[in-house]
N, C-alpha and C positions, 0 to 999 in steps of 0.2 A: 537520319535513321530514327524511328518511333522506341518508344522505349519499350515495344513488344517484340520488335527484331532482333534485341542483342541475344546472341548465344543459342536464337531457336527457343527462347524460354519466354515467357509473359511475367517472369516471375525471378528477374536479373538480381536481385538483392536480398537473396533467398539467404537465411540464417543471419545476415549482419542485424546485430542491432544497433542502435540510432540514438542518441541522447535528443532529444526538443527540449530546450531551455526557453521556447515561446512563450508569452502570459499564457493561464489557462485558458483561455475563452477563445484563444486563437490558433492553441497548439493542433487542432486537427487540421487546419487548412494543411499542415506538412504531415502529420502523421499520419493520417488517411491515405494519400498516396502512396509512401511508403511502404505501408502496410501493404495496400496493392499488390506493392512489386516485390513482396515477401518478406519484408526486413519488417523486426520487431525494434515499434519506434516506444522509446520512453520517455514517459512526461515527467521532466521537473524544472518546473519555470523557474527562471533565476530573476523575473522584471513580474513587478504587478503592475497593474492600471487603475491608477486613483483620482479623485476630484482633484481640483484645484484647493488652494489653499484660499485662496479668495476667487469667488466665484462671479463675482457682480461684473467686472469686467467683463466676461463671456456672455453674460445674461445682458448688460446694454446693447451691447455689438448687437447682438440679436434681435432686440428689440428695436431697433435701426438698420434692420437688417437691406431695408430698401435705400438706403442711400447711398450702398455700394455697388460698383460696376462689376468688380470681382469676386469669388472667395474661393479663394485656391487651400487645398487639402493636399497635406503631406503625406496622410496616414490612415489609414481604417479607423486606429482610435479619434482621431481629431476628424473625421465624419460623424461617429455615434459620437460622441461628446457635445460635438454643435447640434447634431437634428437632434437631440432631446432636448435641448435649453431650446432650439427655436421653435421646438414643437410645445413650451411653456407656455412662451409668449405669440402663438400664431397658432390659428385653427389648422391651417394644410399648409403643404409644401407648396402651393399655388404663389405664395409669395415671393418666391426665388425665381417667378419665369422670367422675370428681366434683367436680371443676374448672371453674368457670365461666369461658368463654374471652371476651376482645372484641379484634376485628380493627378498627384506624382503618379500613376502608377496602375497596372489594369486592376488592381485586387481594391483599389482604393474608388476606382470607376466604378469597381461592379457594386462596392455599401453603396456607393449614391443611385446606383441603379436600384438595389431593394426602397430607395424610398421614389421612384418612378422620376428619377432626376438624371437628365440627360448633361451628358459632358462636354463639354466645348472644347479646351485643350486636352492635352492628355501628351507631355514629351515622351521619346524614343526612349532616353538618359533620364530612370526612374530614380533620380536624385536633386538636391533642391538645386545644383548648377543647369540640370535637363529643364527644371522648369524655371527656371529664370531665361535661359535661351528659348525654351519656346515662347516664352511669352513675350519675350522681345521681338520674334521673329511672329508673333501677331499682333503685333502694333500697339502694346502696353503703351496709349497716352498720358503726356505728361500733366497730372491733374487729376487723372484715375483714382479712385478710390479702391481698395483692395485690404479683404481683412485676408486675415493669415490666422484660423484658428489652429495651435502646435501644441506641441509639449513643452513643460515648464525647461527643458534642457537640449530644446532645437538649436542647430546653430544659429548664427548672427549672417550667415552668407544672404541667406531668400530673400529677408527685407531691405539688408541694405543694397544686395544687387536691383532690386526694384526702385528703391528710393532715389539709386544713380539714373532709373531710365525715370525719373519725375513722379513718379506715384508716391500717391498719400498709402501709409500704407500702414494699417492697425494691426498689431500682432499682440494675440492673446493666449492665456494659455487656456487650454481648453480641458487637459488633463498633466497629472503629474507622472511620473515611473517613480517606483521606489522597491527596494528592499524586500522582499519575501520573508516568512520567520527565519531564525537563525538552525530551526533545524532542516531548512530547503539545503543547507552548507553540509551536515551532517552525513543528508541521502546522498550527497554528492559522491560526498567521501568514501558512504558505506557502499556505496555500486560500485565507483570505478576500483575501489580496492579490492573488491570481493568479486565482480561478472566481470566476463567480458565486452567491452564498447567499442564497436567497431571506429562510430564515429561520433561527434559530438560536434551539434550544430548549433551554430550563432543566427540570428537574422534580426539584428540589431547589437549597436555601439554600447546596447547598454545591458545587453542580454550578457553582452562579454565581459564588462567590466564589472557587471555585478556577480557575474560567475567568479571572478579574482575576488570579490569581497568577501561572498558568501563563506571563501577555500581558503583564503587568505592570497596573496601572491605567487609567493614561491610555490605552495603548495600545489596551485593551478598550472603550475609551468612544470610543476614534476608530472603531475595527472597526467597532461595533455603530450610532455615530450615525446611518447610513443603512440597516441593516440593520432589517428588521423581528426583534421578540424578542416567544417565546412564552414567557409562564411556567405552570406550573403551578397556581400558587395566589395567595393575597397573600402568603403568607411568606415564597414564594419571590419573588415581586416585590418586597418591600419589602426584601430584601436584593439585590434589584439597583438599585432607587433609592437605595440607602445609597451602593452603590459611585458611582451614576450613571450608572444605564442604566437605560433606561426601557421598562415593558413595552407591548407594542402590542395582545397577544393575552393576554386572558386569560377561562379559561373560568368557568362557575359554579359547578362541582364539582372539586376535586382530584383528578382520575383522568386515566391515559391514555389513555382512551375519548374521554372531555371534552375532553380538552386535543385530540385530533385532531380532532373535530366543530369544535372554535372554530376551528383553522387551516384546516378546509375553507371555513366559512360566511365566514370574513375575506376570504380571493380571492374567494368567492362574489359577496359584495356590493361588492367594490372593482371587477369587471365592469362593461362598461356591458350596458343591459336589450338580450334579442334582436332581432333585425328584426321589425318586424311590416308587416304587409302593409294593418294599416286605416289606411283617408284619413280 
């Protein structure tokens, strides 16, 4: 069902509002639609996106950028992070056409589409287990070159599940997450104590955990015990059951598409059914 059918409304999420704890730069891919569908979304990122602490490592890769077979992207940020350094060291993007590219994810397909960069893999399973299985299920040879430009706090699964199928495999960090001020902890505070928040959404491990630093712990698990919470994915769930908070919404696919279809169809069915008129 479209998310314009529920209820006879175009506008299913009318009065909820929506916490986005997204970095700023990214919070409208979720709030925009949202907003769409009626619910007032609020912005207060809990992760920012910053350089590397050393950057030379991203800048050689780069500048070698043709001796690799692969370069598989995790993430929107680790696309903008690489095409700018490789856009330092390289006049166009023409240097990537003999480069086979894989994007986790369609939102991460479509940054390499704004630079006219066409996608090779692209897994089902928008997490780095989907792209390790796709890529094995395209013949990752052993001896492959494959950089992995990530975040300084990716897991350890992508490269060493590639290193088991024999790829050489460079993993750098391309940007860091870190900490917001300490008064991003404060608006936390002052909203959920003061408005009502229908929901409060994660779409990352670190959007969650930095939300517990910003509030402290306990304080995030008293916030949230009555709040309903959306996550993104299980990782990102499973790092909010670590802290202890529990997810209420979560969609089937890792995307922000998904993740706003589930937060629509969850009011949808918490409704009661319409009037009907048969005896």
């Amino acid at each position: 069902m479209s998310q314009q059918g529920f209820l006879g409304s175009n506008r299913p999420l009318l009065g909820k509002r929506i916490l986005v704890t997204r970095p700023q730069i990214q919070a409208g891919e979720l709030s925009k639609p949202l907003e769409v569908l009626g619910a007032t979304p609020i912005e207060i990122p809990t992760i920012k996106i910053v350089a590397p602490k050393d950057s030379e490592p991203l800048r050689k890769a780069c500048a070698r950028v043709t001796s690799f077979d692969w370069v598989v992207f995790t993430s929107v940020n680790g696309v903008e992070a690489f095409m700018n350094t490789l856009l330092e060291n390289h006049p166009t993007v023409e240097v990537l056409k003999n480069i086979r590219l894989c994007a986790i994810g369609p939102a991460t397909a479509a940054c390499l589409g704004r630079f006219n960069l066409k996608v090779d893999v692209m897994p089902t399973d928008h997490r780095a287990e989907g792209v390790s299985t796709a890529l094995r299920e395209n013949h990752v040879s052993p001896g492959e070159k494959i950089l992995l430009p990530r975040a300084d706090i990716a897991r350890a699964l992508l490269p060493n599940e590639l290193r088991l199928l024999g790829a050489n495999v460079t993993d750098v960090t391309a940007y860091r997450t870190a900490l917001p001020s300490p008064k991003t902890g404060i608006a936390v505070k002052e909203l959920m104590h003061n408005e009502t928040v229908d929901v409060v959404t994660f779409t990352s491990a670190s959007t969650v955990r930095n939300f517990a630093k910003l509030v402290g712990t306990r304080t995030a698990i008293a916030l949230l015990d009555n709040t309903i919470v959306a996550s993104i994915g299980p990782i990102t769930a499973n790092a909010a059951k670590q802290i202890g908070i529990e997810t209420s919404i979560l969609p089937r696919h890792s995307t922000v598409p998904a993740l706003v279809d589930a937060i629509t169809k969850f009011f949808a069915s918490s409704l009661p059914p319409p009037h009907s008129n048969v005896r």
